[in-house]
N, CA, C and O of each residue as an XYZ file, in Angstrom:
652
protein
N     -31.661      0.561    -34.439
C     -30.428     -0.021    -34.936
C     -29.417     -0.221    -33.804
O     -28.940     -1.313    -33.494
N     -29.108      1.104    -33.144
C     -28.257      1.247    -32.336
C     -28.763     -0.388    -30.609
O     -27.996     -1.057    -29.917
N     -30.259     -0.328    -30.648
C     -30.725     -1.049    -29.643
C     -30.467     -2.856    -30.010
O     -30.342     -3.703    -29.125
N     -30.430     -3.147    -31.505
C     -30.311     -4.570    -31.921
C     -28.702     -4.605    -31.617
O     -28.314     -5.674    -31.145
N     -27.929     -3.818    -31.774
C     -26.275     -4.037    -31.849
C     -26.125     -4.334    -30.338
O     -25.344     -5.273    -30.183
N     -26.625     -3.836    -29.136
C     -26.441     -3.992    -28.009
C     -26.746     -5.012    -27.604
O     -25.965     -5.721    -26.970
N     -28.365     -5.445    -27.963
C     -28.761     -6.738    -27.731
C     -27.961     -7.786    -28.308
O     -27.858     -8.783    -27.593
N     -27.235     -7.826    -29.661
C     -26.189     -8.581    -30.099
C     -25.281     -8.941    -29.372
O     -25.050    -10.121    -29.110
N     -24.532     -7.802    -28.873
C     -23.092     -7.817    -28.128
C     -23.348     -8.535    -26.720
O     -22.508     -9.287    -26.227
N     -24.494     -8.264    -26.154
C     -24.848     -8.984    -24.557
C     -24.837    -10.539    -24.980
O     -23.899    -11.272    -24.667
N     -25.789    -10.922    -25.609
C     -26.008    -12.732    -25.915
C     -24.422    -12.878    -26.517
O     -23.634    -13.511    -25.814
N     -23.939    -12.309    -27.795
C     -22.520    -12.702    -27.575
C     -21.624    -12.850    -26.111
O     -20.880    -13.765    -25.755
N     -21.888    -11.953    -25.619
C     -20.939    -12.268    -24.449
C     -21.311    -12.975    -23.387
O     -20.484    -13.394    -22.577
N     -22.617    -13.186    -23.277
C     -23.743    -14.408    -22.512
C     -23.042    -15.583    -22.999
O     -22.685    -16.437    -22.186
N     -22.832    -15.702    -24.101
C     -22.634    -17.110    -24.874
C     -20.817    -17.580    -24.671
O     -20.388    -18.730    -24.767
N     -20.040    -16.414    -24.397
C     -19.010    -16.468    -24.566
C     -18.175    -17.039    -23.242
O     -17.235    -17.832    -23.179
N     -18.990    -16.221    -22.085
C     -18.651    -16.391    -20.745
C     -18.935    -18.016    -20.395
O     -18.285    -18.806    -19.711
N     -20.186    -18.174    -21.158
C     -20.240    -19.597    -20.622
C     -20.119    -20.869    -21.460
O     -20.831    -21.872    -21.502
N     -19.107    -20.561    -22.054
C     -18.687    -21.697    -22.696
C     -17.026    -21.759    -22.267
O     -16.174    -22.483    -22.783
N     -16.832    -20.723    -21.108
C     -15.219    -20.681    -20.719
C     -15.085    -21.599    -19.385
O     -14.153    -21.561    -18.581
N     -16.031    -22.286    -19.344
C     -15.890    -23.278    -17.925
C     -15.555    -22.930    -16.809
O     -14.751    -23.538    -16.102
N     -16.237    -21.731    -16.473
C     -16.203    -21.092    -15.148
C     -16.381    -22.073    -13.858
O     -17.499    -22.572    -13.986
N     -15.878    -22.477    -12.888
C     -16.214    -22.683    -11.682
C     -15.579    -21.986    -10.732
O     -14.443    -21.535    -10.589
N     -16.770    -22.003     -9.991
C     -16.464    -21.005     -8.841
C     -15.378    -21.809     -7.783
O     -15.321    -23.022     -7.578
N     -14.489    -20.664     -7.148
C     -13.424    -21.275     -6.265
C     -13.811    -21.514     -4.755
O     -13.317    -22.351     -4.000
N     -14.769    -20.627     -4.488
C     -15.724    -21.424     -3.230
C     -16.821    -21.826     -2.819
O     -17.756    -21.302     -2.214
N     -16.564    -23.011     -3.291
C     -17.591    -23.916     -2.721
C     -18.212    -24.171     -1.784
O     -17.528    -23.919     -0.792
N     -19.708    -24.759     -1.377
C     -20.149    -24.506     -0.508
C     -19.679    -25.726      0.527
O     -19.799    -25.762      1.752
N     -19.126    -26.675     -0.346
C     -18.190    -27.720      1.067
C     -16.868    -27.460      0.637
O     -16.214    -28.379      1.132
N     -16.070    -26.696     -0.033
C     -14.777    -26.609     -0.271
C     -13.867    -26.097      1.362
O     -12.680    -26.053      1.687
N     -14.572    -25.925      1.739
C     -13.922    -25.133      3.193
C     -14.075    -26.699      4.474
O     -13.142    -26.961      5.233
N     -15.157    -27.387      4.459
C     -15.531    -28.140      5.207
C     -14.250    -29.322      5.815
O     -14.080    -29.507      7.020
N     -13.426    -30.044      4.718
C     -12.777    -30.870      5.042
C     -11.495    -30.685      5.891
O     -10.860    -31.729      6.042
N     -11.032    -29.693      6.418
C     -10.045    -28.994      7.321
C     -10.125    -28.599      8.595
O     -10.898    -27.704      8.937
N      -9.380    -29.189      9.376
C      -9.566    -28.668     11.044
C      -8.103    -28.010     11.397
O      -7.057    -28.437     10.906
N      -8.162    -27.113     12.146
C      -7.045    -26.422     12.558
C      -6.413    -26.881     14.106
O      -7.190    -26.751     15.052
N      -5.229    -27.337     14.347
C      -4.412    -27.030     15.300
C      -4.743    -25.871     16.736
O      -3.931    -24.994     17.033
N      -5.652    -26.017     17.261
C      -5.760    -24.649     18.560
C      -4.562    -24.169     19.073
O      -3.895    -25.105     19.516
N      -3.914    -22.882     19.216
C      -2.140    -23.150     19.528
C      -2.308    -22.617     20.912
O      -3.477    -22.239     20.982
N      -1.762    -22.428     21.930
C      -1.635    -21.647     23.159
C      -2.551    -20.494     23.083
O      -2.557    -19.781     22.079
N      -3.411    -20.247     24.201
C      -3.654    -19.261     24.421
C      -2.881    -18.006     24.449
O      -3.037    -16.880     23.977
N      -1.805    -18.725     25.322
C      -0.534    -17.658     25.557
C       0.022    -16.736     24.321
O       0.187    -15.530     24.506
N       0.243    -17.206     23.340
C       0.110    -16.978     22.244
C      -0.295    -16.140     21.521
O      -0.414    -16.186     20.296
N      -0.631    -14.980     22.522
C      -1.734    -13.885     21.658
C      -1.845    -13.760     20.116
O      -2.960    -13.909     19.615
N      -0.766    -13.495     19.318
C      -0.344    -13.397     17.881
C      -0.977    -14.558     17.119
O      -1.844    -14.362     16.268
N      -0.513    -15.807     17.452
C      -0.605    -16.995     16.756
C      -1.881    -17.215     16.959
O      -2.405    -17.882     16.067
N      -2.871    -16.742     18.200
C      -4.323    -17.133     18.686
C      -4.810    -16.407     17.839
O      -5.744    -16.917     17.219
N      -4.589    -15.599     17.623
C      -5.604    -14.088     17.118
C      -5.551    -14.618     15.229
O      -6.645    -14.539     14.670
N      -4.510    -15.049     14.467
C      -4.795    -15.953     13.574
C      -5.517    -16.912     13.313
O      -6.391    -16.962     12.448
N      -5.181    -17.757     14.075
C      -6.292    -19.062     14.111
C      -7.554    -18.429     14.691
O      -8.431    -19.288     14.784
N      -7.903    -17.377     15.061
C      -9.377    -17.005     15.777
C      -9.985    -16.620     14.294
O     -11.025    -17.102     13.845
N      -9.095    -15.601     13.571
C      -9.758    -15.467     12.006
C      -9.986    -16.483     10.972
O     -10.746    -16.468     10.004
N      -8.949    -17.593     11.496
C      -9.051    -18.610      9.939
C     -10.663    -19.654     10.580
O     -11.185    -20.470      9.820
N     -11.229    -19.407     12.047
C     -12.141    -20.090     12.039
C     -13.385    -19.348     11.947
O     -14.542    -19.748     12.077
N     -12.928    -18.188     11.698
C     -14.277    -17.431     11.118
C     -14.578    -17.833      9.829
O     -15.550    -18.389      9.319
N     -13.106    -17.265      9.267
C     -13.297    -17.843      7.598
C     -13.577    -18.929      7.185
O     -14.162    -19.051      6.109
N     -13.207    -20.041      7.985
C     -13.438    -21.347      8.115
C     -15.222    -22.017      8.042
O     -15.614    -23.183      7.996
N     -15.897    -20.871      8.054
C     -16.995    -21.805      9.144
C     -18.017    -21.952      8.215
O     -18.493    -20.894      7.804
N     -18.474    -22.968      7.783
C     -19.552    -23.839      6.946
C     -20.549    -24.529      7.890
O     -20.176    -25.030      8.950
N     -21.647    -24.539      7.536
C     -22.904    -25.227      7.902
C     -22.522    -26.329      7.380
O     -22.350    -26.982      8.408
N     -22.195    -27.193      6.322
C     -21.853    -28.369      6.189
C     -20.482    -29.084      6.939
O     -19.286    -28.806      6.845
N     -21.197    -30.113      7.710
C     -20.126    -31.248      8.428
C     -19.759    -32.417      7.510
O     -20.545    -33.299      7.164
N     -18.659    -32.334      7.208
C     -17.832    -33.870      6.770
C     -17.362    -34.341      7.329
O     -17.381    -34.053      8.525
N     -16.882    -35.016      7.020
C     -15.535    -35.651      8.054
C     -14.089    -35.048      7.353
O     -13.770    -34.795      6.192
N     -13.437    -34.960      8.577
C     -12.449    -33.497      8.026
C     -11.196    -34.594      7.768
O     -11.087    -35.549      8.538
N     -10.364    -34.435      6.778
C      -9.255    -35.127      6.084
C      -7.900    -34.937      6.365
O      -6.932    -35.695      6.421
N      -8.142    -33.230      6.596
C      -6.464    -32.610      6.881
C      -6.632    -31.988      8.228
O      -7.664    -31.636      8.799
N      -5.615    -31.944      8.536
C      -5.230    -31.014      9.443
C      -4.018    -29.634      9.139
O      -3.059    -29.763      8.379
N      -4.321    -28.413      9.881
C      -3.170    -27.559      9.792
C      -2.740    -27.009     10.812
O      -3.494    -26.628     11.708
N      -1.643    -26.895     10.840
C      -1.286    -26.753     11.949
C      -0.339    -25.081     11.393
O      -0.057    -24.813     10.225
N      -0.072    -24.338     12.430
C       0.143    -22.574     11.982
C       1.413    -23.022     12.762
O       1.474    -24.087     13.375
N       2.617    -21.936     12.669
C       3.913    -21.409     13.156
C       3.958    -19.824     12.905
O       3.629    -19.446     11.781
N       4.281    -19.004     13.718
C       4.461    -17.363     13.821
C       5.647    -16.680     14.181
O       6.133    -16.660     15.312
N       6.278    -15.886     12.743
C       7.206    -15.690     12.752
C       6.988    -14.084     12.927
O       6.553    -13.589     11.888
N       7.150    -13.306     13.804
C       6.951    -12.115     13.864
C       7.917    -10.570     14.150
O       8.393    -10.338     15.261
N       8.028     -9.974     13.411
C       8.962     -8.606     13.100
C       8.793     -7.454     13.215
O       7.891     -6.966     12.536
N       9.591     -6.558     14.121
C       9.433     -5.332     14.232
C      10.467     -4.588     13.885
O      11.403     -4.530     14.682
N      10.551     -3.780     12.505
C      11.561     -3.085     11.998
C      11.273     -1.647     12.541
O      10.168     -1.398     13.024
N      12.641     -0.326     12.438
C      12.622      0.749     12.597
C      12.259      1.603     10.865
O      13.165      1.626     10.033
N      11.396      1.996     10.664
C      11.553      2.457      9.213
C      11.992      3.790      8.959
O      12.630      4.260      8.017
N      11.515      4.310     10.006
C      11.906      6.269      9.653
C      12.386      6.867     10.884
O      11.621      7.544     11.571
N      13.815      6.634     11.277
C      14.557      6.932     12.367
C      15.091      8.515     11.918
O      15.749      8.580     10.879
N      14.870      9.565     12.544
C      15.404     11.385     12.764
C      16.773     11.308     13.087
O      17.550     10.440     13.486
N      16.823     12.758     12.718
C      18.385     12.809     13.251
C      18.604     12.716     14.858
O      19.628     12.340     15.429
N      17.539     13.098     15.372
C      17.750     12.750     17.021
C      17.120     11.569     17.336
O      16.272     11.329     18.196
N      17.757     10.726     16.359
C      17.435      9.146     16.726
C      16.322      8.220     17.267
O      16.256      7.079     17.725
N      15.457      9.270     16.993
C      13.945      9.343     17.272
C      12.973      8.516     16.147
O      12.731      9.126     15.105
N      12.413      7.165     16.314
C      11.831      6.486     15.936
C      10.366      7.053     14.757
O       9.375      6.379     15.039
N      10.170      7.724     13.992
C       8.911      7.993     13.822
C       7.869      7.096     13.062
O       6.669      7.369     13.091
N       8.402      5.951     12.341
C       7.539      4.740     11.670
C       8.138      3.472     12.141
O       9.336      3.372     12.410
N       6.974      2.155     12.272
C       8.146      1.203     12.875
C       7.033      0.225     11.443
O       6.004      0.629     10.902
N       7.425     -0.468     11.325
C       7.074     -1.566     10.402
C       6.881     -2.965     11.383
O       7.723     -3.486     12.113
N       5.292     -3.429     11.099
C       5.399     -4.541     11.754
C       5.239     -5.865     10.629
O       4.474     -5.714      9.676
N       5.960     -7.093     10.787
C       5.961     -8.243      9.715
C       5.239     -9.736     10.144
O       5.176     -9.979     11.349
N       4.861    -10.433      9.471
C       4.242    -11.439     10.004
C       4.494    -12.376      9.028
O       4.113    -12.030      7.910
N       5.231    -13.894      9.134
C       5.665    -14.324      8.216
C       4.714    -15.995      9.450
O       4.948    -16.292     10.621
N       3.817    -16.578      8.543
C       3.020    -17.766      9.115
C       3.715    -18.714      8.409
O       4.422    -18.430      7.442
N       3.555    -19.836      8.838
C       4.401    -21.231      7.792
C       2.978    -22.203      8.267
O       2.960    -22.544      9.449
N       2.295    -22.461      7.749
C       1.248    -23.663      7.915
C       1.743    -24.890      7.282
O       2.584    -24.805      6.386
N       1.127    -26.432      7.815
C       1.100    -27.351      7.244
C      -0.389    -27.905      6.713
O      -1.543    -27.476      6.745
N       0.078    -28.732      6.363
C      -1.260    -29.328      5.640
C      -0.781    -30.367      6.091
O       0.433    -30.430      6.284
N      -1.763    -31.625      6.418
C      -0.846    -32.711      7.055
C      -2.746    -33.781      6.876
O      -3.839    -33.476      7.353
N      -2.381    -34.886      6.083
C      -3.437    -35.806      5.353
C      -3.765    -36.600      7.095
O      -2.806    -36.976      7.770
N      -4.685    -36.693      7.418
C      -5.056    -37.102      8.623
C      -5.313    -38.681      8.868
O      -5.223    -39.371      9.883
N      -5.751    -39.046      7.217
C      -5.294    -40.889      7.355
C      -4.341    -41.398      7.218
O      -4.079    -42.481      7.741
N      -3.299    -40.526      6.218
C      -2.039    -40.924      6.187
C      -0.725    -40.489      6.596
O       0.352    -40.816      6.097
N      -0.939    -39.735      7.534
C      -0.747    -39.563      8.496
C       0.589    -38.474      8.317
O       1.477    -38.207      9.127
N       0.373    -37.996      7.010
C       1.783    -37.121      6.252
C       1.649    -35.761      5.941
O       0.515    -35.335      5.724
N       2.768    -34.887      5.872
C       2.485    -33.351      5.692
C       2.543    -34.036      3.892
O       3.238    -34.763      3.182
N       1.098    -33.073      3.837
C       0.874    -32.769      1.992
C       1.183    -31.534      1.345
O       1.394    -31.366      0.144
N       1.187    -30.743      2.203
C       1.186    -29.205      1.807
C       2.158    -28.098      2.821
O       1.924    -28.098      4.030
N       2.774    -27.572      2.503
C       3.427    -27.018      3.350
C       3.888    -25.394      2.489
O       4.752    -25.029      1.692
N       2.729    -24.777      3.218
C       3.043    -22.941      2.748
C       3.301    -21.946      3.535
O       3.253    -22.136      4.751
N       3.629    -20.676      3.013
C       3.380    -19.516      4.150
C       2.814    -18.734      3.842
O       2.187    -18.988      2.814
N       2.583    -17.189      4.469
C       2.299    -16.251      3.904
C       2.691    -15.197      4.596
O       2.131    -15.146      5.691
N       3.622    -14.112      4.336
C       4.403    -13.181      4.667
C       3.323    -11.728      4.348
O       3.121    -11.298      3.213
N       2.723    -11.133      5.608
C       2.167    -10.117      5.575
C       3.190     -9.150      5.614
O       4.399     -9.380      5.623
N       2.337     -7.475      5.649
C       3.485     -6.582      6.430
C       2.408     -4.835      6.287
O       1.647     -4.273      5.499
N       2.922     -4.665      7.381
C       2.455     -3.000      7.706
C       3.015     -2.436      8.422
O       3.632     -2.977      9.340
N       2.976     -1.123      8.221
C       3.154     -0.312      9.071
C       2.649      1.190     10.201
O       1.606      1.750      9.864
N       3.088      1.520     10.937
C       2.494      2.387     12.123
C       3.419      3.933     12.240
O       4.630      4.130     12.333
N       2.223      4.898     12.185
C       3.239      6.208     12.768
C       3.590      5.987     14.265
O       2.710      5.534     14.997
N       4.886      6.292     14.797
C       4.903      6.578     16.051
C       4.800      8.207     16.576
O       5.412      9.178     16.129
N       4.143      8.168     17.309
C       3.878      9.615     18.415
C       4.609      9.885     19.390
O       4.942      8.867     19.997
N       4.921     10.623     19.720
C       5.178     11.217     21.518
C       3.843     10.335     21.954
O       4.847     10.133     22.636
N       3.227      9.957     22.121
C       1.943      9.468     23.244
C       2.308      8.498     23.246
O       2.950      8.180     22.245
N       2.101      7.283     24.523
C       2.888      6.311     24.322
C       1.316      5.523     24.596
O       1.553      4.445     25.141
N       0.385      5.639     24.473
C      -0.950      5.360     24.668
C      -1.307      5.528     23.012
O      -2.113      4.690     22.606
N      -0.929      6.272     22.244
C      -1.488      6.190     20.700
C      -0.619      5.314     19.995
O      -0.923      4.711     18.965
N       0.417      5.267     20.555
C       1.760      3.772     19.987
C       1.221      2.696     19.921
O       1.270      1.884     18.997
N       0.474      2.607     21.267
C       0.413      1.295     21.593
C      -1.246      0.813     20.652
O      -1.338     -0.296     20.125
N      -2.100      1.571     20.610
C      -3.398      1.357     19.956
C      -2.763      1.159     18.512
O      -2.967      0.075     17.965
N      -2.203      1.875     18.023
C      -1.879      1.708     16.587
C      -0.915      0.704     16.334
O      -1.113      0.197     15.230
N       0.221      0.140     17.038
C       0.639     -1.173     17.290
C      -0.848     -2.308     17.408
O      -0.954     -3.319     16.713
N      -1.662     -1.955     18.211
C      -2.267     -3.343     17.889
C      -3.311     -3.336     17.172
O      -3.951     -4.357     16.923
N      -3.633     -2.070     16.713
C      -4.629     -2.142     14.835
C      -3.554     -2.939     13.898
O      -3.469     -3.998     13.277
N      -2.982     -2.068     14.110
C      -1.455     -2.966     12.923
C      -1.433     -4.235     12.619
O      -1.393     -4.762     11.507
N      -1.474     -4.911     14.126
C      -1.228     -6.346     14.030
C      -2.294     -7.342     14.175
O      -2.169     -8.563     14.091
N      -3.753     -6.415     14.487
C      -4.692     -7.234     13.964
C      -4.882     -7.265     12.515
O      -4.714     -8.277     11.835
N      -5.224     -6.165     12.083
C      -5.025     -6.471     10.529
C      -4.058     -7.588      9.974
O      -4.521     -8.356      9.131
N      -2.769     -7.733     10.379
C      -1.999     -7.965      9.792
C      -2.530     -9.647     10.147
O      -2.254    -10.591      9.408
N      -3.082     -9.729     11.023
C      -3.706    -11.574     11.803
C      -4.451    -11.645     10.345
O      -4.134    -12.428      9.449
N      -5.627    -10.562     10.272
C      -6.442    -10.979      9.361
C      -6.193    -11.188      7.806
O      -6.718    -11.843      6.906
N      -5.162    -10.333      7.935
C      -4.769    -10.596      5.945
C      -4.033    -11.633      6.077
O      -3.677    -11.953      4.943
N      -3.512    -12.494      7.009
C      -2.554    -13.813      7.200
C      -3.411    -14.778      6.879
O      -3.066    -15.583      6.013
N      -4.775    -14.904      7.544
C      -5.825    -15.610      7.481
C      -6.296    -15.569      6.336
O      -6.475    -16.745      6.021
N      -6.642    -14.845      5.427
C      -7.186    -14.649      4.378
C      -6.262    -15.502      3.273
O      -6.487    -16.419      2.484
N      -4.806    -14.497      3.741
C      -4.159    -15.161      2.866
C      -4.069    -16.962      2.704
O      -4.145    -17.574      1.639
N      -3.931    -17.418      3.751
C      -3.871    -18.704      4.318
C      -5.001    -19.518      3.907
O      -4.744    -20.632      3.451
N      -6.727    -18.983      4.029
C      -7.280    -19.558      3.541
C      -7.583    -19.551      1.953
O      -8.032    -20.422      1.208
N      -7.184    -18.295      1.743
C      -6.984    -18.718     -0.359
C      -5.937    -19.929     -0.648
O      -6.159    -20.818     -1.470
N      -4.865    -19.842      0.081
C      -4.268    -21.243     -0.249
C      -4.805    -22.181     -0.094
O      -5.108    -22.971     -0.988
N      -5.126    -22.343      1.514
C      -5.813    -23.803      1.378
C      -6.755    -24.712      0.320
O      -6.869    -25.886     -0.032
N      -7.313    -23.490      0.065
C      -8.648    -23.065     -0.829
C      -8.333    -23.551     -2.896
O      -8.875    -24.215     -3.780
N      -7.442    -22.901     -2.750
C      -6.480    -23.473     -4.115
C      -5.978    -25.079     -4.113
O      -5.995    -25.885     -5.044
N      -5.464    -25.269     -2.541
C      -5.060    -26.951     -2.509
C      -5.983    -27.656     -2.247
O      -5.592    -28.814     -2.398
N      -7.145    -27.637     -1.892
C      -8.902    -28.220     -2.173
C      -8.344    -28.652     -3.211
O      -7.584    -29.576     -3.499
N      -8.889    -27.764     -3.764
C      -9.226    -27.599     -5.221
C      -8.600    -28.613     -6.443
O      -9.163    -29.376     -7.228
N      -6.940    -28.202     -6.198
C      -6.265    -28.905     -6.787
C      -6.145    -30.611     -6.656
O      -6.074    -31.446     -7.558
N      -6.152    -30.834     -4.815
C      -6.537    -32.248     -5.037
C      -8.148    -32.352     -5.613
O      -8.215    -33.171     -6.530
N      -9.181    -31.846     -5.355
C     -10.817    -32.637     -5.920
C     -10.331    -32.584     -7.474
O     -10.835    -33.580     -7.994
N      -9.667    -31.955     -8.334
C      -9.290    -31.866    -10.256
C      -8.792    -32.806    -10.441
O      -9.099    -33.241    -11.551
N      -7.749    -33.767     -9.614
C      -7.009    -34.633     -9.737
C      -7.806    -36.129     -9.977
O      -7.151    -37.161    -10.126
């Protein structure tokens, strides 16, 4: 008895899931039509972004790419947990990106977003463990920019192929 009710409830929900018009949000050319802006080497911050969004970026399928984006890096270092002897012990680092989207035949920004990361770091007496944990900090913080950045893009696919 107990084994027919289960088998019931699965094909119900077999039946249910797919009649809700699931499509998946990444596609296997949804990533393809976009080329990125290379910014300065010099640039460490802004490089180290664009080095992740072309990881995330990277498809075996070639199209011919439509948009372009181009990145901007807005970057912040707050004091968060200052002592009474004025002694620094957390610093907060921020990362605020502004990308464009910009239609490559017509030669116009289509899209224009950001995405405002943020973390933070203990500081030490060692000025050698500051500095390592300053730049875990702010790689992470490259990579959740990227991520973030490519779910947008990823959403504005999308939204123009529905149209």
């Amino acid at each position: 008895m107990f084994y027919n009710i289960k088998i019931f409830c699965s094909v119900l929900i077999i039946l249910f899931l797919s009649g809700c018009s699931f499509s998946p949000l990444y596609e296997s050319n949804s990533l393809s039509n976009f080329i990125f802006v290379e910014p300065k080497k010099s640039n460490k911050d802004l490089y180290n972004i664009y080095a992740n969004l072309e990881r995330l970026f990277f498809t075996n399928v070639k199209s011919k790419e439509k948009y372009l984006v181009s990145l901007s890096l807005e970057r912040r270092y707050d004091d968060i947990d200052v002592r009474e002897d004025e002694k620094v012990t957390r610093m907060g680092v921020s990362n605020k990106v502004i990308f464009y989207i910009k239609n490559i035949e017509k030669d116009e920004i289509v899209f224009t977003g950001e995405s405002i990361v943020s973390t933070a770091f203990n500081r030490i007496a060692e000025p050698y463990s500051n500095e390592v944990a300053k730049r875990d900090s702010e790689d992470r913080l490259s990579y959740s920019a990227a991520q973030d950045i490519r779910n947008q893009i990823v959403l504005f696919n999308k939204e123009k192929n529905n149209r």
